[in-house]
C-alpha positions in Angstrom: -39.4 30.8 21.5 -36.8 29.5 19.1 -34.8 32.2 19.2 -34.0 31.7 22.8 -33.9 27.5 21.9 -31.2 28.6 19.1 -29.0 30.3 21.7 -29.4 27.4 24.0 -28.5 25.0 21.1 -25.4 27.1 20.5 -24.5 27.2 24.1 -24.5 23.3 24.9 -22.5 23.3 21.5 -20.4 25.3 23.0 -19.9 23.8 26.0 -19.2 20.4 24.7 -16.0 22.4 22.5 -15.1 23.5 26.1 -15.5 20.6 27.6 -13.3 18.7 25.5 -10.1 20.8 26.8 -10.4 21.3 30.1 -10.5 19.5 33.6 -13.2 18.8 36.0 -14.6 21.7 37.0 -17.7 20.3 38.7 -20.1 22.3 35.8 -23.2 20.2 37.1 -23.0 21.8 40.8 -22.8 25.3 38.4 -25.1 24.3 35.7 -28.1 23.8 39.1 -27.3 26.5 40.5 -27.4 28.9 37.5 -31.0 27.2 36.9 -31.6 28.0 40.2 -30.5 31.5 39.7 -32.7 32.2 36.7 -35.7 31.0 38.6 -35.3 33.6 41.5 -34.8 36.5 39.0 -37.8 36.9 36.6 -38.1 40.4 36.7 -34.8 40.7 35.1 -35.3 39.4 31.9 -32.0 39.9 29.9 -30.3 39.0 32.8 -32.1 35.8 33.5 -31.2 34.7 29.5 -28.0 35.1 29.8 -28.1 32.6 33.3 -30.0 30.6 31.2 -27.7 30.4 28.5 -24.5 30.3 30.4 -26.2 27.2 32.3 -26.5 25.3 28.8 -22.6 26.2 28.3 -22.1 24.3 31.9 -24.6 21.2 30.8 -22.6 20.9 28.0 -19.5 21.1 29.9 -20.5 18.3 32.4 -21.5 15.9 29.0 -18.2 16.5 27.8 -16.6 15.4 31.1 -18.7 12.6 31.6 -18.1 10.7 28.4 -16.2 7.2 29.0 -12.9 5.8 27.6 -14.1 2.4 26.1 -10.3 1.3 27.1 -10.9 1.0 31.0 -12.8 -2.2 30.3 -10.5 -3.6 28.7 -7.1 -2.1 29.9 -6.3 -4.9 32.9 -5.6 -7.3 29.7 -3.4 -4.6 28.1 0.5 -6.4 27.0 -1.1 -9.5 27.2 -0.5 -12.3 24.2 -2.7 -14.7 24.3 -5.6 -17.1 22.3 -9.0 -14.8 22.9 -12.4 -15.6 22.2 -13.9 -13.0 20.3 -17.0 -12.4 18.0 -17.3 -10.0 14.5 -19.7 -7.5 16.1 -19.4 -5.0 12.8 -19.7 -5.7 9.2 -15.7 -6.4 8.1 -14.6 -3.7 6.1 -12.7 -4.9 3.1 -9.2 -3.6 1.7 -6.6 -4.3 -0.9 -4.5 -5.8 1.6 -6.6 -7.0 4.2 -9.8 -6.9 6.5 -10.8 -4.1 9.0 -12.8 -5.9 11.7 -13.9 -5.2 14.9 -14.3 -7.5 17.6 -16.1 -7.9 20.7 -15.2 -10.2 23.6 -17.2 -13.2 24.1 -18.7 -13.6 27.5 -16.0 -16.5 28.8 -12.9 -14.4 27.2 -13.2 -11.8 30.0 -14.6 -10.8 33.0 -16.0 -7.5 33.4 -18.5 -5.3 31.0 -17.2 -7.5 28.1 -20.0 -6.0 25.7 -18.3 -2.4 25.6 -14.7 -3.7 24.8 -14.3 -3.8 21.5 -11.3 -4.3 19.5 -9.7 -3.0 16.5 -7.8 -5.7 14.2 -6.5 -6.1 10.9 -6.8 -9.7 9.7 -4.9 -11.1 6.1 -7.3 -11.1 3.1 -8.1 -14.8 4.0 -9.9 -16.7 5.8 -13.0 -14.0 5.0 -15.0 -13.2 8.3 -18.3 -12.2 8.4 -20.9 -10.6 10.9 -21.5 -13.4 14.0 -18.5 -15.3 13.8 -16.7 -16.2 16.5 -13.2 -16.2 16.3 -10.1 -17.7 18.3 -7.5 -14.7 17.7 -4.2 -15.3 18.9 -2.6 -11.4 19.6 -1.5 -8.8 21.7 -4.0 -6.5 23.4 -2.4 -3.2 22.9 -4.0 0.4 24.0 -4.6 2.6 20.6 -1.8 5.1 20.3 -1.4 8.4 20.2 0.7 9.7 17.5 2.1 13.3 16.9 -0.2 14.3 13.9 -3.2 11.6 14.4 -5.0 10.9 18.2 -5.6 7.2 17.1 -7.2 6.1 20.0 -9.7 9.3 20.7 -10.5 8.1 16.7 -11.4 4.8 17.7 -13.3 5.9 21.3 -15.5 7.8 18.8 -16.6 4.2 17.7 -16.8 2.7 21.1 -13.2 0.8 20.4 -11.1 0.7 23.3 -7.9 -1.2 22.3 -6.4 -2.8 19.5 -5.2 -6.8 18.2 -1.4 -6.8 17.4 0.2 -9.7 15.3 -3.2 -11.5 14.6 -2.9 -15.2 13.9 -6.6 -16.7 13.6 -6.6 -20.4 15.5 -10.1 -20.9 14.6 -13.6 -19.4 12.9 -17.0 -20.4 13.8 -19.5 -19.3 11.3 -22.6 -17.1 12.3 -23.3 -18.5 15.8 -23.3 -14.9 17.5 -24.8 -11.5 16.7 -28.9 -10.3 15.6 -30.8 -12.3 12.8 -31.9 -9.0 11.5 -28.3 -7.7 11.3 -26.6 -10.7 10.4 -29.2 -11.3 7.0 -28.6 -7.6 6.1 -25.0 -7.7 5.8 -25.6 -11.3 4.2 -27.1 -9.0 1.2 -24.8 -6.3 1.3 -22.1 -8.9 0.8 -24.2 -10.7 -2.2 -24.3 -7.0 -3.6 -20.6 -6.4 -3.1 -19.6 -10.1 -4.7 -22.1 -9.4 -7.4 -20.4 -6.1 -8.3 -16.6 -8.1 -8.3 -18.0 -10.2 -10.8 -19.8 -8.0 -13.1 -17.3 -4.8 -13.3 -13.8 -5.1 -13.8 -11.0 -2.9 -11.4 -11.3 -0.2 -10.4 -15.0 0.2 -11.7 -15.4 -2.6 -9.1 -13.6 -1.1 -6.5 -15.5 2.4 -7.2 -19.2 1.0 -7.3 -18.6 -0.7 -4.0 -17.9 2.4 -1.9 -21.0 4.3 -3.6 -23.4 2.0 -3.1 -22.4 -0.2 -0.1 -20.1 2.4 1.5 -16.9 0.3 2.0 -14.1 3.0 2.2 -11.3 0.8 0.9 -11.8 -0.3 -2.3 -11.0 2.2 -4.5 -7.8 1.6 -5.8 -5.0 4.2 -4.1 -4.0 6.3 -7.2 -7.8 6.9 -8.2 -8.7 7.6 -4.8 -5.5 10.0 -4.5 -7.3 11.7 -7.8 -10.5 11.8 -6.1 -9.2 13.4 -3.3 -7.0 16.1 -5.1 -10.2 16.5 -7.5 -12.4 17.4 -4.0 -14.7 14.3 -5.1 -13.6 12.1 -1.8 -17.2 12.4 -0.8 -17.9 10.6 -3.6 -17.0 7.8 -1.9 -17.7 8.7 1.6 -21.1 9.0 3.1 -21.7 12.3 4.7 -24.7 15.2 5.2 -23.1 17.4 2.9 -23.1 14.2 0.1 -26.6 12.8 0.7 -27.8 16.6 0.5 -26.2 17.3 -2.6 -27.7 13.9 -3.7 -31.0 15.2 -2.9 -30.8 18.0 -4.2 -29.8 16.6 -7.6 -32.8 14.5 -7.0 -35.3 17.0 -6.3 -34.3 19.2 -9.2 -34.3 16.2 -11.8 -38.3 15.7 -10.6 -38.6 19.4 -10.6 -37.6 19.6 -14.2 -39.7 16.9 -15.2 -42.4 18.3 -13.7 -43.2 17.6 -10.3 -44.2 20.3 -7.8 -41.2 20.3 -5.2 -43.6 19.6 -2.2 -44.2 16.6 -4.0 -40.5 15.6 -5.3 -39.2 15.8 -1.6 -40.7 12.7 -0.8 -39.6 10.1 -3.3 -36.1 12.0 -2.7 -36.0 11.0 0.8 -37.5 7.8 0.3 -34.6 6.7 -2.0 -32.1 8.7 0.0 -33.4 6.3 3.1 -33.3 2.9 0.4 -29.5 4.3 -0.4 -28.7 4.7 3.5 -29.8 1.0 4.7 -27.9 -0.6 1.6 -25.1 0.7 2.8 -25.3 -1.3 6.7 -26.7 0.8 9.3 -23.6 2.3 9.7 -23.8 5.3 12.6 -22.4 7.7 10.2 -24.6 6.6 8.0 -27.4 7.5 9.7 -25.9 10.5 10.9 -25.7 11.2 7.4 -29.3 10.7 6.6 -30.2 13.3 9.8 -28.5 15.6 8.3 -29.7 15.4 4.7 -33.2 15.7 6.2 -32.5 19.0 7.9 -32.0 20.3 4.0 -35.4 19.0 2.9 -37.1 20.4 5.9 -35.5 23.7 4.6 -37.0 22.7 1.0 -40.1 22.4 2.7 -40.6 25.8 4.2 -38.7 26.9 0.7 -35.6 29.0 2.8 -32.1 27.5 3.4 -32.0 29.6 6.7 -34.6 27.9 8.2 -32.4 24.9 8.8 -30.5 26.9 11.0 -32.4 25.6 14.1 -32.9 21.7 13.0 -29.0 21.5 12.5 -28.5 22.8 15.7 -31.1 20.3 17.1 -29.3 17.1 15.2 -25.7 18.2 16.2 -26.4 18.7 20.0 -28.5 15.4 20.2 -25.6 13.6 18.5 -23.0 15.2 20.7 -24.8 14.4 24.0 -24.6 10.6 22.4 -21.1 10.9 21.8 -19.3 14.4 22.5 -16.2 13.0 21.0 -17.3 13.1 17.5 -16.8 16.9 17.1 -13.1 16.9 17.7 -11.9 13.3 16.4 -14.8 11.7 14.1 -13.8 13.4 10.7 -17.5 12.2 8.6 -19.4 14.4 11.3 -17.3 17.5 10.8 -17.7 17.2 7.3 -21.5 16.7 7.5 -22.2 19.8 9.8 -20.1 21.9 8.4 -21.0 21.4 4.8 -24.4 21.8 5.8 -23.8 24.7 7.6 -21.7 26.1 4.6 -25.1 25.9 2.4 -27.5 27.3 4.8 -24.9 30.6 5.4 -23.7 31.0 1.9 -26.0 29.4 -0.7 -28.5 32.4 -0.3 -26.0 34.8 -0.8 -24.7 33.2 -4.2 -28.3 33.4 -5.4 -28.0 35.2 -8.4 -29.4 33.9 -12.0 -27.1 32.5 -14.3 -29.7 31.5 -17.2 -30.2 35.8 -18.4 -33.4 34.9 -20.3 -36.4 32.4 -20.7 -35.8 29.3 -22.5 -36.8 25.6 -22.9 -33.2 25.0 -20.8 -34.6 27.3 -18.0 -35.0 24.6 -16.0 -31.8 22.7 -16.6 -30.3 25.7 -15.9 -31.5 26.2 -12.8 -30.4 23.3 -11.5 -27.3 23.1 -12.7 -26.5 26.8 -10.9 -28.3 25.8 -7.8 -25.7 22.5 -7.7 -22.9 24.4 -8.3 -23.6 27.2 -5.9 -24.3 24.3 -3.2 -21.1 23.0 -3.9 -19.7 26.1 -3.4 -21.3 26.9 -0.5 -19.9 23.9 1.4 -16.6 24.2 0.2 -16.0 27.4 1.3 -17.3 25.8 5.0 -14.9 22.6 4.9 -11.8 23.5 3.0 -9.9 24.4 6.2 -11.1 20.7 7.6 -9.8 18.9 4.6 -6.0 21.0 4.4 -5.6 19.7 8.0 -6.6 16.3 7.1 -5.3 15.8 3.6 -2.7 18.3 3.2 -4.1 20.0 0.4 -7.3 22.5 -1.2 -8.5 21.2 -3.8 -9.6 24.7 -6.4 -11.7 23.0 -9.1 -13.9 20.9 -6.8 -16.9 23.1 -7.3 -16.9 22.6 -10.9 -16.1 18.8 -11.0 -18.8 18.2 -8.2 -21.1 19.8 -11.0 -19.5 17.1 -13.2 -19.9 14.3 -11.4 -23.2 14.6 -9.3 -25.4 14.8 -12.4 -24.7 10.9 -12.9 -24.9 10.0 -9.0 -28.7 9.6 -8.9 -28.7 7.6 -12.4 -25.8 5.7 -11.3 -26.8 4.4 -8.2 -30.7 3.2 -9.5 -28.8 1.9 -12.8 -26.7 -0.4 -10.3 -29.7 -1.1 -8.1 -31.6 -2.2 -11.0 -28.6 -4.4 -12.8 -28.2 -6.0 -9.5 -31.4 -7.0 -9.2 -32.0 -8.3 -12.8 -28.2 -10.6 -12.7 -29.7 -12.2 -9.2 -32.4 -13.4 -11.4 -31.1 -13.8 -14.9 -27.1 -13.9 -14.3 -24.5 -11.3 -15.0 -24.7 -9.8 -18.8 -22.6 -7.0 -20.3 -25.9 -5.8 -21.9 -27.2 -5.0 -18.2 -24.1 -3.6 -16.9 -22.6 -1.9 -19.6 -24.5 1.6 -18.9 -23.3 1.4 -15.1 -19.4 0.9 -16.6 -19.9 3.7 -18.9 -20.6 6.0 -15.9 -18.3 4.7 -13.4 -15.6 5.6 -16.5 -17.1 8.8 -16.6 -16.3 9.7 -12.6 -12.8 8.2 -13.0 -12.1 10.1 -15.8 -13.5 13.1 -14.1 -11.0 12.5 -11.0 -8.4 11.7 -13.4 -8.5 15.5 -15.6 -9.8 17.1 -12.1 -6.7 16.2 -10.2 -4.2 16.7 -13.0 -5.6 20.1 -14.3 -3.2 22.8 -13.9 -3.5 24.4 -10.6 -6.0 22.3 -9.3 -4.6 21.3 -6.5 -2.7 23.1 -3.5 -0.4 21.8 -0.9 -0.6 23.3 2.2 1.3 21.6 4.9 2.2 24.3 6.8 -1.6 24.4 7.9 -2.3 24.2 11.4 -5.2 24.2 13.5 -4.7 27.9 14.6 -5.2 28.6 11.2 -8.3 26.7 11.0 -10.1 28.9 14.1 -9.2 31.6 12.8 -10.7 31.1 9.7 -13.7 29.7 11.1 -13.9 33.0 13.3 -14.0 35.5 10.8 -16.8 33.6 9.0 -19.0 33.2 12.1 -18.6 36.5 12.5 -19.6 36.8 8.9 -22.7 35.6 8.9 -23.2 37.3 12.4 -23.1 40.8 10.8 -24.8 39.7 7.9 -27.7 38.3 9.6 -27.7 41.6 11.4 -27.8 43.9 8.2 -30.4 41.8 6.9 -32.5 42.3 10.0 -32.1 46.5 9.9 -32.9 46.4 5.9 -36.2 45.0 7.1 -36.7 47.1 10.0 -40.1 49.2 9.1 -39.6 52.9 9.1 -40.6 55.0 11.9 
């Protein structure tokens, strides 16, 4: 039974990819009648699997060819410069040089299905704009374009977005009258958190602490987030599977060491994994994120890595049938299911002891191997991803991922806690000076990590052929390897 649920899994998957390139080819008149087919040959049961499965490939064919463009309800106003009414329907992202909002029509700015046009805009650093204004924009509606090396809009259909504000001038702001009271009072908080941290931490501590614990993307200063990124500690800052898994499993092995059974230390794991998740907005990929950090403790659970095979299946074709765009343009899912995927293939087979004899640091050890070798694990799955993206492959990211994720769980409580104490007492350097001494530390790493001798490779002749084929050989990998594992346990006859 979950065998023949995997190969379904896999074939929707698949039929999404497919999907994705090529026309309409009218796969739900073949997906019914390949159902059909299966039910009318029972006695052929090979034969009616692989009907079966080639019907998945079809459903996920016809999802892929039914998403929407979020554009067509907004294109009729496309070249059009005018004052618009429009209201912050996302938390504003900050920047260095401005504020990444989206915007949503109001229901007397046009006519149509105004609640799925949203807009892209960058505003000026000032006026600030928060969640339920409503705004009087004076701009151009433009469609997103499509540039050589970047499918902007595709990018921004992923998020529902649909065209973008050029040459914003705001007329007018009218504070909090639109949007959820629920929504609206939990960005309230996150922005007391993220003035909180401006005043208590000086740049780019400041900057840093933001994006780890409220998940703002642009506020780490560009040269340090250049380091970051050549030191293969981007994730640092950006919320993904592959992150909040290697933040649990930091978590579980700290309350492992200190003696708590791991059934037990899964649980206060998740439960601070899920605190760290809703401070940060409930962002999609955040969520996302969370999903697919509880496929590794459900593999925790049962004790073997390769029983999330089938959960990350599960969680990657429900959040493709949501949105089958985010495969091929959303870069934080990529990253998330194929860093998880990484672990489950390859962590077993790097499990070999590095701590030769018993010891008081047996422990430590332990878990210091079983980070790096996740580390490993998932950069050996998203290194093609990132040269694509970035241009580069970062070498030494294993080891500084070692470095650096040994302080994320103390960091993050440490700035939880000072938070909490300076909205009661005020901001002291006697509370916050323990969170500066470790934000120093993971700027310091990214500073040596990305200016180590040979830590860094540019590769920008590397193209998406390159990629597949990569991806290919290690599918096929695992393929064989699973099947050598299956005729070492095959009893003898």
């Amino acid at each position: 039974m979950l065998a023949s649920l995997f190969w379904r899994l896999g074939a929707f998957l698949t039929g999404i990819i497919l999907g994705s390139y090529i026309g309409d080819i009218h796969s739900q008149v073949w997906a019914m009648v390949l159902a059909l087919l299966a039910l009318s040959i029972r006695r052929l049961p090979r034969l009616r699997r692989a009907v079966i499965i080639l019907s998945f490939v079809f459903l996920g064919i016809w999802r892929a060819e039914g998403r929407v463009d979020p554009s067509k309800y907004i294109s009729a106003y496309f070249g059009r410069t005018e004052v618009w009414s429009f209201w912050v329907c996302a938390d504003p992202e900050p920047r260095w040089d401005g504020q990444s909002v989206v915007l949503c029509p109001t229901q007397d700015s046009l006519e149509g299905d105004v609640e799925d046009s949203k807009v892209a805009v960058k505003l000026p650093l000032y006026p600030q704009v928060y969640y339920g204004d409503v705004l009087q924009v004076r701009c151009r509606l433009e469609k997103p374009a499509v540039f050589e090396d970047f499918d902007y809009a595709s990018y921004l259909a992923t998020k529902g977005i649909g065209a973008t504000c050029s040459w914003p001038e705001i007329v007018s702001v009218e504070e909090g009258i639109a949007g959820k009271a629920i929504v609206k009072k939990l960005f309230n908080y996150k922005r007391s958190g993220l003035r909180l941290l401006n005043r208590a931490l000086p740049e780019p501590e400041s900057g840093l602490a933001t994006a780890l614990l409220l998940g703002y993307k642009y506020t780490l200063a560009p040269n340090h987030e250049s380091n970051f990124r050549k030191a293969g500690l981007s994730h640092v800052v950006a919320i993904s599977g592959g992150h909040i898994s290697l933040f649990l499993e930091i978590l579980i092995g700290l309350a492992v060491y200190m003696g708590m059974s791991k059934r037990l230390a899964i649980w206060p794991a998740f439960g601070f994994a899920g605190l760290y998740v809703l401070l940060t907005g409930v962002q999609a990929s955040a969520w996302r994120s969370l999903l697919m950090g509880g496929i590794m403790l459900y593999a925790w659970r049962r004790g073997r890595l390769q029983t999330a095979w089938l959960p990350l299946l599960l969680a990657g074709a429900y959040m493709l049938y949501q949105n089958p765009l985010l495969w091929r343009y959303d870069l934080g899912f990529q990253l998330s299911f194929l860093a998880i995927a990484g672990m489950i293939a390859f962590n077993p087979i790097m499990a070999t002891k590095i701590y030769p004899y018993e010891s008081s640091l047996r422990r430590f050890w332990q878990t210091l191997g079983s980070a790096f070798k996740l580390s490993l694990s998932a950069q050996i799955a998203v290194w093609p991803l990132l040269a694509m993206t970035s241009g580069g492959i970062s070498l030494i990211s294993p080891f500084t991922n070692v470095l650096a994720f040994w302080v994320f769980g103390p960091l993050v409580i440490l700035m939880l806690i000072a938070i909490v104490i300076s909205s009661i007492l005020g901001v002291s350097i006697y509370i916050w000076s323990p969170v500066y001494i470790l934000l120093k530390y993971l700027l310091y790493i990214g500073d040596i990590g990305a200016h180590f001798p040979g830590a860094y490779i540019e590769v920008p002749w590397f193209q998406g052929w390159h990629a597949y084929i990569y991806y290919g050989g290690l599918i096929a990998f695992v393929i064989w390897r699973a099947g050598k594992k299956k005729i070492k346990k095959a009893p003898y006859r």
